[in-house]
C-alpha positions as CSV (number, residue, x, y, z in Angstrom):
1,X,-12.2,12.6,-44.4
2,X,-8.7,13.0,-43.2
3,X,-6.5,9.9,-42.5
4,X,-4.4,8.9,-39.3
5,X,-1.4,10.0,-41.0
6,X,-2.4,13.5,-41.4
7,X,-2.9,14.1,-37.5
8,X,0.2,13.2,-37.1
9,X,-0.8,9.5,-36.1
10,X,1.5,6.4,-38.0
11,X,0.9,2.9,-38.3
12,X,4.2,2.9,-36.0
13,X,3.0,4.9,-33.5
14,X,0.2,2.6,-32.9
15,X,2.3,-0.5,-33.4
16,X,4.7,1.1,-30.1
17,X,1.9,2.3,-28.5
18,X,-0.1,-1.2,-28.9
19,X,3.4,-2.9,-27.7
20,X,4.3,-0.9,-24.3
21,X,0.5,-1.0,-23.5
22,X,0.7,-4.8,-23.5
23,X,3.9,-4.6,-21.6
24,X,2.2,-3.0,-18.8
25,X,-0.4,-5.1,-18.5
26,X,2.1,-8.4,-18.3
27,X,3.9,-6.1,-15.3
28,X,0.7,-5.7,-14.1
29,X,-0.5,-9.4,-13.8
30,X,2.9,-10.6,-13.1
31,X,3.1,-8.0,-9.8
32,X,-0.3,-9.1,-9.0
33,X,0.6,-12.9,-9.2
34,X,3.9,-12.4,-7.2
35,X,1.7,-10.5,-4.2
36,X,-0.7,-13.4,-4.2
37,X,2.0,-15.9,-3.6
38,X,4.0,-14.0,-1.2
39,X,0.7,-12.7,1.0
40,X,-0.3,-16.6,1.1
41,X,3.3,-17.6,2.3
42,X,3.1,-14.4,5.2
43,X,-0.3,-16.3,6.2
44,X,0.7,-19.7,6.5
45,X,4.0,-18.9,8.2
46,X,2.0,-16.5,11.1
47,X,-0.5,-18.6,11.4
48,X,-0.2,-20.8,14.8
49,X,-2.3,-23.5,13.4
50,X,0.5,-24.3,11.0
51,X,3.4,-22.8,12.5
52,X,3.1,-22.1,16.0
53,X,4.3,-23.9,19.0
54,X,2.3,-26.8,20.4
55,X,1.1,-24.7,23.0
56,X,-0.5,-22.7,20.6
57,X,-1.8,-25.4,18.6
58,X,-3.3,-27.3,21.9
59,X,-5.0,-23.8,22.4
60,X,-6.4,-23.4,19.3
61,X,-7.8,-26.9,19.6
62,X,-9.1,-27.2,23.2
63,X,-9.2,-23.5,25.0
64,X,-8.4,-23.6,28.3
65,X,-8.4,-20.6,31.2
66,X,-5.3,-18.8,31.6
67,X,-4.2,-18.4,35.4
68,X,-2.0,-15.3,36.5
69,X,-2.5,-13.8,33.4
70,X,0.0,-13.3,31.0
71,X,2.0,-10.4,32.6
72,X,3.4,-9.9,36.2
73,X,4.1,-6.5,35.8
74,X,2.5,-5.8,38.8
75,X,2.6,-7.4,41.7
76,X,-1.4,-7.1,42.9
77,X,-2.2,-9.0,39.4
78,X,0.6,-11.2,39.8
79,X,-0.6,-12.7,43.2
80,X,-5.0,-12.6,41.6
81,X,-5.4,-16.0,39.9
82,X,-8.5,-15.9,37.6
């Protein structure tokens, strides 16, 4: 039976390979941490309940009909109240 050493495989090789194989995975977990945290900030500061304006938040709350839509672009849908 032929040791490690023999196929060209040392003790240090492992040891580095071992190391930089551990160093990833802390990169890894760290990167996957850090997107966590800034995905759960993007969330809280788009999200009207938080965030928004009052009339957003008094929407959220109690719903209320529209009238005149939101755009006037034209002027048929601008004079239709719904």
């Amino acid at each position: 039976m032929q040791g490690l050493e023999n196929n060209g495989v040392t003790d240090d090789f492992q040891s580095t390979a071992l190391y930089q194989q551990r160093a990833g995975y802390g990169f890894a977990a760290f990167s996957y941490v850090a997107g966590c945290i800034i995905l759960f900030i993007a969330a809280i500061y788009i999200s009207p309940l938080l965030c928004g304006s009052a009339n957003e938040r008094m929407m959220l709350r109690a719903p209320s009909e529209i009238k005149g839509g939101y755009a006037t672009n034209n002027k048929n849908e601008a004079t239709n109240e719904v």
